[in-house]
C-alpha positions in Angstrom: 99.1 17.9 12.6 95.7 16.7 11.1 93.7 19.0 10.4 89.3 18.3 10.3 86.8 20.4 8.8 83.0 20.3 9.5 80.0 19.8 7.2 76.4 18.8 7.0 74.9 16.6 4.6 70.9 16.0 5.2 70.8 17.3 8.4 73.7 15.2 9.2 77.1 16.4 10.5 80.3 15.3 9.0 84.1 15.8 9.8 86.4 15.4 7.0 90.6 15.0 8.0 94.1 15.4 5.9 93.8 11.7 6.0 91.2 11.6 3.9 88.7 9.8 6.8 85.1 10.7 6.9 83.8 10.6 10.6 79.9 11.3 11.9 79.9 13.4 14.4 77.1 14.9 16.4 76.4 18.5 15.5 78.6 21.3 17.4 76.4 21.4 21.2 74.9 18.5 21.1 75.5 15.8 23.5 77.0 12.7 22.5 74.3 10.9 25.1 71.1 12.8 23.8 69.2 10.7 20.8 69.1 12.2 17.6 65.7 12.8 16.2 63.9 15.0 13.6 63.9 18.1 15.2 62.4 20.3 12.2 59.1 18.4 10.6 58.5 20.7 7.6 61.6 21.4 6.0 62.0 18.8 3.9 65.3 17.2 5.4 65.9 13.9 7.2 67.6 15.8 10.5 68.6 12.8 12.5 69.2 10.4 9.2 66.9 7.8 10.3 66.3 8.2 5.9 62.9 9.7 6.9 61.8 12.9 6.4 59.6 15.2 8.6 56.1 13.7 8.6 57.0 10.4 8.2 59.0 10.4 10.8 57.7 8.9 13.7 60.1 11.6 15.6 57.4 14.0 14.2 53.4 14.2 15.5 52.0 15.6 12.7 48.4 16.6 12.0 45.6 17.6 8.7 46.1 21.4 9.2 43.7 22.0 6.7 40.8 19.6 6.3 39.3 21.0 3.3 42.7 21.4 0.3 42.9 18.1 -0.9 46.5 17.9 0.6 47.8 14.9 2.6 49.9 17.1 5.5 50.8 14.9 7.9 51.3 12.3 5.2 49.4 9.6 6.3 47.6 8.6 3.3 44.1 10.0 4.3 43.1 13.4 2.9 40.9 15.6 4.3 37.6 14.7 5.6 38.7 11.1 5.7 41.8 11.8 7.9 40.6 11.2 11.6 42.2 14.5 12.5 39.3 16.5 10.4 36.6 14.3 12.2 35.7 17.6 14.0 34.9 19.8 11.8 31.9 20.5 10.6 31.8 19.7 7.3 33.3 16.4 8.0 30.1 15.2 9.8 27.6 12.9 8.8 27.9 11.2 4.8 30.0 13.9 3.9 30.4 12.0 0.3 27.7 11.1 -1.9 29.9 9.3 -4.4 32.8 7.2 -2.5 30.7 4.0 -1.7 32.1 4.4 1.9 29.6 4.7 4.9 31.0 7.8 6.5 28.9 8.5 9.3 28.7 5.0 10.2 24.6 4.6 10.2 24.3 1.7 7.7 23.8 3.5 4.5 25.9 4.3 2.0 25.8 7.5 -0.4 22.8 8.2 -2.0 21.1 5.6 0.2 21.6 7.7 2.8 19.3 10.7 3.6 21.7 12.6 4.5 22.5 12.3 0.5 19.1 13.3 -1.0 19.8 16.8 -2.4 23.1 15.9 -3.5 23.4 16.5 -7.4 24.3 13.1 -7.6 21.4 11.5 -5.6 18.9 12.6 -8.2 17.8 13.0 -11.8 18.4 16.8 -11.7 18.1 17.1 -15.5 14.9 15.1 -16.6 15.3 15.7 -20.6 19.4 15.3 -21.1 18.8 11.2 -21.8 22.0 10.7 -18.7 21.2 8.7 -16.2 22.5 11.9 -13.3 21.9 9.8 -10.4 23.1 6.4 -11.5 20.2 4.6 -10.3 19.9 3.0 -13.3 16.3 5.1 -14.4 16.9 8.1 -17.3 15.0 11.4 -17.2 11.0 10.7 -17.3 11.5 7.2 -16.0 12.8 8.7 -12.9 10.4 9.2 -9.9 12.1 12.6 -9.4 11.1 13.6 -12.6 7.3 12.5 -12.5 5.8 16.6 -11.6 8.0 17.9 -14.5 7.2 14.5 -16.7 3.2 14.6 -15.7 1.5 13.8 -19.0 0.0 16.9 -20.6 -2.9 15.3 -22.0 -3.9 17.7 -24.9 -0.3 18.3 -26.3 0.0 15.1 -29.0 3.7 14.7 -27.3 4.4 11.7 -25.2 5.6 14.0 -22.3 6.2 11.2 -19.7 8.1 9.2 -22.3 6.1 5.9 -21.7 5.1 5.0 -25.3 1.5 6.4 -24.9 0.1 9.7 -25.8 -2.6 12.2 -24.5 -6.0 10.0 -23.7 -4.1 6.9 -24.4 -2.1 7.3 -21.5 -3.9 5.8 -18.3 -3.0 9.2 -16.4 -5.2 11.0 -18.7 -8.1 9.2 -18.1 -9.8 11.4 -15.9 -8.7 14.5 -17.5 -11.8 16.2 -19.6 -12.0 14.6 -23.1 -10.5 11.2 -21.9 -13.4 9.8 -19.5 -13.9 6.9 -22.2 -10.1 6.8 -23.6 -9.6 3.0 -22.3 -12.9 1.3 -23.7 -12.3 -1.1 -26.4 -15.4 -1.6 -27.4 -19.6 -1.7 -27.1 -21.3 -3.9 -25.0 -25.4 -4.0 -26.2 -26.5 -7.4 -25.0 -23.5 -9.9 -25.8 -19.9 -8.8 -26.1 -17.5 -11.6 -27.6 -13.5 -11.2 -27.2 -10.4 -12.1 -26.0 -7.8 -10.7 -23.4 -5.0 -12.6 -23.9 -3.1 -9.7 -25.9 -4.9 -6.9 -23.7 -3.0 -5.6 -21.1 -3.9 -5.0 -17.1 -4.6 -1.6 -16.8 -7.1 -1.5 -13.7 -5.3 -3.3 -11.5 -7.0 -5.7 -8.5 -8.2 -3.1 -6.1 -11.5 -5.5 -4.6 -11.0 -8.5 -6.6 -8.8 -10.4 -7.9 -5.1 -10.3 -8.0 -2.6 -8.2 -9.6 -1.2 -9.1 -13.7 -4.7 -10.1 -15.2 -5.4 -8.7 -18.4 -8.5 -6.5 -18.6 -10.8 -5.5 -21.6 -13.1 -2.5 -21.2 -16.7 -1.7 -22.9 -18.6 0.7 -22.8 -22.6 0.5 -22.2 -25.5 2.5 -22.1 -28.9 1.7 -19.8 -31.4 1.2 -22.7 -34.3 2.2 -20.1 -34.7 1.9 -15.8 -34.3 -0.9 -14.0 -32.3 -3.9 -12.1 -29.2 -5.1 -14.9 -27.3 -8.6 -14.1 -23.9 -8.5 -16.0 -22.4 -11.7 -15.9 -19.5 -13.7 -18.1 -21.2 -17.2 -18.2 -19.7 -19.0 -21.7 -15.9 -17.1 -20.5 -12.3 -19.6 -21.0 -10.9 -18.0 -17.8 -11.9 -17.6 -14.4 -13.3 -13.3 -14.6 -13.8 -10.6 -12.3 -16.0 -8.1 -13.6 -15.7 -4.6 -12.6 -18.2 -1.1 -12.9 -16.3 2.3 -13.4 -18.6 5.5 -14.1 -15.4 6.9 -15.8 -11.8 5.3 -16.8 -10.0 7.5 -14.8 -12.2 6.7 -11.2 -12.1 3.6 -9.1 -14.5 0.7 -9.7 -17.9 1.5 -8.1 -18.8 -2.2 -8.4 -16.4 -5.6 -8.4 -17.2 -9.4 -8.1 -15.4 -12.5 -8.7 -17.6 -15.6 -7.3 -14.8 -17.5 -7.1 -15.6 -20.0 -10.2 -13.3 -21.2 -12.5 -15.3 -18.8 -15.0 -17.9 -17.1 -14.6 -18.6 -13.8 -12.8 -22.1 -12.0 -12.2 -23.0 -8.8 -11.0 -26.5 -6.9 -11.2 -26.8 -3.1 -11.2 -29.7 -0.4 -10.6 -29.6 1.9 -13.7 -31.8 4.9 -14.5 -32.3 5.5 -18.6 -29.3 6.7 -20.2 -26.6 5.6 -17.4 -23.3 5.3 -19.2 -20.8 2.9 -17.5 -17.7 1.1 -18.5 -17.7 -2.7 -17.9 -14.0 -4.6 -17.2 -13.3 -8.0 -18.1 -10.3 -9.2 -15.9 -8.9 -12.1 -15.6 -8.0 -13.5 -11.7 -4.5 -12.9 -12.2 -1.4 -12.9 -14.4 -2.8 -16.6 -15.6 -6.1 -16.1 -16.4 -6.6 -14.8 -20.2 -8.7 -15.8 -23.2 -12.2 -15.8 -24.7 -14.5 -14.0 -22.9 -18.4 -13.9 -23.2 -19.7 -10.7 -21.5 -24.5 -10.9 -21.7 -26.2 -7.9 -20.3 -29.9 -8.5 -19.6 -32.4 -6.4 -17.5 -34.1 -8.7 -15.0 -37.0 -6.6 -13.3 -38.2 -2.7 -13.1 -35.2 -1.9 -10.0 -32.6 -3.9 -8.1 -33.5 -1.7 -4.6 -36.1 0.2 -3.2 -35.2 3.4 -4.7 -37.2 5.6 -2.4 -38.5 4.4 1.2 -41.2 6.6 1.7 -43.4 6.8 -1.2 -45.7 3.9 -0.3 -44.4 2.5 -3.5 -42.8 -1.2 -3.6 -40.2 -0.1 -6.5 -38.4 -3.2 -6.9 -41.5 -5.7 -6.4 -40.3 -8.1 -4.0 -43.7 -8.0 -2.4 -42.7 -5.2 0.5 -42.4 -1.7 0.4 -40.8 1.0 2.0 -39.2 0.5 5.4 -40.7 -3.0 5.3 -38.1 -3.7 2.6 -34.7 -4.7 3.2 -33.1 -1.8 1.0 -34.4 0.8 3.5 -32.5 -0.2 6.7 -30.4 2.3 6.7 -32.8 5.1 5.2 -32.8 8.3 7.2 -37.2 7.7 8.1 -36.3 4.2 8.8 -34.1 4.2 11.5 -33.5 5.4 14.9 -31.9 8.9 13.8 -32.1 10.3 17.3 -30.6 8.1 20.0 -31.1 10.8 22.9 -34.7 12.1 22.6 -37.1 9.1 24.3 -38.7 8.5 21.5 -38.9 5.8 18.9 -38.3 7.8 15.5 -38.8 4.9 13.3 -41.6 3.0 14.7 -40.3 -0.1 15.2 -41.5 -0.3 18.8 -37.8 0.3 20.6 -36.6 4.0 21.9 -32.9 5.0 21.6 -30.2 2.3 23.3 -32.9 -0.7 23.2 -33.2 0.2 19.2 -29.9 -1.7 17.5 -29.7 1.4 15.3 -27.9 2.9 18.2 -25.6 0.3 18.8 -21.6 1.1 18.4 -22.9 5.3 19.3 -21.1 7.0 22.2 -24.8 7.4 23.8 -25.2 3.3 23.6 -21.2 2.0 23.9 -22.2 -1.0 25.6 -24.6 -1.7 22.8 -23.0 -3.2 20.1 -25.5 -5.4 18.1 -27.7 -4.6 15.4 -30.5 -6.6 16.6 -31.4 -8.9 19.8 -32.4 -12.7 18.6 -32.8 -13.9 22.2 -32.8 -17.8 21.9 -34.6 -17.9 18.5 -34.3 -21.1 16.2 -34.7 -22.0 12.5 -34.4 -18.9 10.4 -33.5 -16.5 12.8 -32.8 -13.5 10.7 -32.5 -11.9 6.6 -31.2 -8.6 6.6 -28.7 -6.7 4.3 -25.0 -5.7 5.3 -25.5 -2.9 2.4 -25.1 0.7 3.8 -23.7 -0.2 7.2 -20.4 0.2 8.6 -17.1 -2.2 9.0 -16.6 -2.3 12.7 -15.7 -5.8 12.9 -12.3 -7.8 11.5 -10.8 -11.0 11.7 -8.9 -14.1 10.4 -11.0 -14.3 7.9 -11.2 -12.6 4.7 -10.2 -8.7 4.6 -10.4 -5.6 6.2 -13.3 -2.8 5.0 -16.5 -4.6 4.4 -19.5 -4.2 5.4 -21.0 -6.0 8.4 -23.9 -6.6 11.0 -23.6 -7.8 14.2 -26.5 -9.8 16.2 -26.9 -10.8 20.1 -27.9 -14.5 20.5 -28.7 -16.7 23.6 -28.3 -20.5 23.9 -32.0 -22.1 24.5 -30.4 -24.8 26.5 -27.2 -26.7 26.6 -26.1 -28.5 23.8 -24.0 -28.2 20.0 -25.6 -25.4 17.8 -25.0 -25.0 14.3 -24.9 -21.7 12.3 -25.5 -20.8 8.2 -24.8 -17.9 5.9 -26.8 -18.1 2.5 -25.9 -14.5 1.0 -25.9 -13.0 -2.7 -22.2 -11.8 -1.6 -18.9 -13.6 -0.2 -19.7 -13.8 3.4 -18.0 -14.4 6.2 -19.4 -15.7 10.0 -17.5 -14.8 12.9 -18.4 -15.3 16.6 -16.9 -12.8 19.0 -16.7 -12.9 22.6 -17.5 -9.3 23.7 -17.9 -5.8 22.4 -14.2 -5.3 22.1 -14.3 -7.0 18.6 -12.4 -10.0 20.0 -13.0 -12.7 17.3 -13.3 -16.1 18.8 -13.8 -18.5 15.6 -14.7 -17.8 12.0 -15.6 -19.2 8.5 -16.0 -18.3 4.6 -16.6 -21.9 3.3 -17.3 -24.4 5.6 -21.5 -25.3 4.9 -22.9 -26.3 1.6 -21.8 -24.6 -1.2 -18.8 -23.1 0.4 -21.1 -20.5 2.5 -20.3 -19.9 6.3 -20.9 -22.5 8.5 -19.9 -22.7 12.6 -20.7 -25.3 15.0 -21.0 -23.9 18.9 -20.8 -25.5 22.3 -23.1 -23.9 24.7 -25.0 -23.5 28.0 -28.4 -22.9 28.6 -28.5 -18.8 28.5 -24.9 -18.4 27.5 -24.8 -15.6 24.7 -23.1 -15.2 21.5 -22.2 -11.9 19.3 -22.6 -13.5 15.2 -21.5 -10.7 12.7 -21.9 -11.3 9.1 -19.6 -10.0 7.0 -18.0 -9.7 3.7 -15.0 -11.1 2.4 -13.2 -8.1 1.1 -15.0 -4.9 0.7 -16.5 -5.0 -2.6 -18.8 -7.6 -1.1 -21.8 -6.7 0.6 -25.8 -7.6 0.2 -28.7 -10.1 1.5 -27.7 -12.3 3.9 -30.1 -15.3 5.7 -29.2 -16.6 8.8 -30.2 -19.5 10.1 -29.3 -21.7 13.6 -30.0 -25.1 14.5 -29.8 -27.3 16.7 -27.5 -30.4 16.7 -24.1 -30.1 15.0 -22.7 -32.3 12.0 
């Protein structure tokens, strides 16, 4: 009789006979029809000898118990937080890593790109004086913007606290700090200043004028005595902006480039003993070499410096609220627009008076000043002291302007000119709104303003003068004729 005994080998069940035969068999109670499969998923053993072992097993579902121990469970190369399973749990939401170039939350941005990322050690220079690089952006401890509070330039130390190569006053960010008011002038302007700014370095920038990367040359200068100062660079190599600062740290109170290839002028109302700081610039990054900066004072006051003193201070032959300079002077304008009565004494009450115009008592009243059908020189005025309400194609945003209502005399081509002391611009809108119809800043002689109109016989026009950027501002002449060129 042969005899067979039963053992299991990896889950499988063998029968061994006298014969020496091996035969599978299916383990003791289990039907020869029923499938063998992995019936036990964690014990290490391949239980239906497919040669695969619990998890990856398809036999087996198995899932990430735990989304947070760095342990593949179900085997499925993806640990944690990047296994599907986990994509519930909190701490699996949104960029989850900061450092694993992968887009987890699926918004576009990756690591410390993403917002999600900006406290994240990683994400930024958390140690500003350990000369690493912590957040990999390629920026090292004070040349980090995260480190600028801790970096800021202590400008009494002697260190170079915000590691730019420059120390105390000679750093631009202690130029309005006490003591360093005068730190970037590089010299003394009396009545002529010779140099050259081709090894100087831009460090006022092109707020007004000019464009961004022209090397600049400060000087300091001292009114001799009152009056009305033209600065102007005349004999220059480059094509100059001039710029005014009271102090090296504050913004230019005064700009111009008039758009020569050199020269640049610019006049200034000084009382004795007025301390300013002069700039040389070039255009932009291409303009550099010798420059010629003259100072010379040209009459007792650039402005009427007081409008009510019966006094004609800057002797252009009127005074007071006759002159120009005093159109915006609290006795010489309409300072009430509510109270029926003409405050200035210019012979117009409240709404009629263009003083009021762009008020919430006068909205519909948006004109400085009514020509009617006037010809020839129709008006000289100033855009000084007023407002920007006005924009356009032309030129930019924030300066000054003045606004007049005009009527055709009769049908027929009309053509309009801008002389002005400034950079002006013309525009022609079509109605309060602001809506620009047309505009110039070089058409007529000399490249002022020039417009040519179409129009009917009592058809009206709104002409604003403006500047071209909002340093510019001053006397303006306008004149309209008939006929167009």
């Amino acid at each position: 009789m042969k005899r067979l005994w039963f053992m299991m080998v990896s889950g499988v069940w063998f029968a061994c006979s006298d014969g020496g035969d091996n035969v599978s068999v299916r383990p003791p109670g289990e039907d020869s029809a029923t499938p063998r499969v992995e019936r036990d998923c964690d014990d290490g053993l391949d239980g239906d000898g497919d040669g695969l072992v619990d998890c990856r097993d398809p036999d087996c579902v198995c899932e990430e118990d735990d989304c947070a121990d760095g342990v593949d469970e179900d085997l499925d190369g993806q640990v944690d937080c990047y296994d599907e399973d986990c994509a519930r749990e909190p701490h699996c939401q949104g960029e989850f890593s900061c450092d694993d170039g992968i887009d987890n939350d699926g918004d576009g941005l990756t690591d410390c790109v993403d917002a999600a990322c900006a406290r994240d050690p990683g994400c930024f220079e958390s140690d500003c004086a350990d000369g690493i690089d912590n957040d990999g952006d390629g920026l090292t401890d004070c040349a980090s913007l995260e480190c600028a509070a801790e970096c800021a330039e202590d400008c009494l130390d002697g260190v170079d606290n915000d590691a730019d190569g420059l120390i105390d006053c000679a750093d631009a960010d202690c130029w309005s700090s006490t003591g360093c008011e005068r730190a970037c002038v590089e010299g003394t302007l009396r009545e002529v200043a010779l140099g050259d700014t081709s090894t100087a370095s831009d460090d006022f920038g092109a707020v007004g004028c000019g464009d961004e990367g022209g090397r600049d040359v400060a000087l300091a200068w001292t009114a001799p005595r009152d009056g009305c100062y033209r600065f102007d660079t005349r004999g220059s190599t480059f094509d100059t902006v001039l710029r005014v600062h009271e102090s090296c740290g504050l913004p230019a109170v005064g700009c111009v480039d008039d758009g020569t290839v050199a020269a640049a002028s610019l006049t200034w109302d000084a009382l004795t003993g007025d301390q300013l700081i002069v700039v040389v610039d070039g255009y932009d990054a291409l303009d550099d070499g010798a420059f010629k900066l003259s100072v010379e004072r040209t009459k007792a006051a650039c402005h009427e410096r007081a409008c009510d003193d019966g006094f004609d201070d800057d002797l252009d032959g009127v005074r007071d609220c006759d002159d120009l300079d005093c159109d915006r002077a609290a006795n010489c304008v309409e300072a009430n627009c509510y109270n029926a009565f003409d405050d200035d004494g210019d012979g117009l009450v409240d709404c009629d008076d263009g003083d009021c115009a762009h008020t919430a008592r006068c909205p519909d009243r948006c004109d400085d000043a009514d020509l009617d059908d006037a010809l020839g020189l129709v008006v000289t005025a100033k855009t000084t002291g007023w407002t920007d309400h006005v924009e356009g194609a032309c030129g930019d945003a924030g300066a000054e302007d003045r606004t007049f209502q005009w009527r055709a005399p009769a049908d027929g081509c009309y053509t309009l000119d801008v002389q002005a002391d400034f950079d002006a611009v013309l525009r022609i809108l079509s109605d309060c709104s602001g809506s620009e119809d047309v505009c110039d800043d070089d058409g007529g002689p000399g490249q002022a303003p020039r417009l040519s109109l179409e129009m009917r016989r009592g058809e009206s026009a709104l002409i604003v003068v403006d500047g071209a950027s909002p340093f510019e501002a001053g006397t303006f002449s306008l004149a309209i004729s008939e006929g167009c060129p």
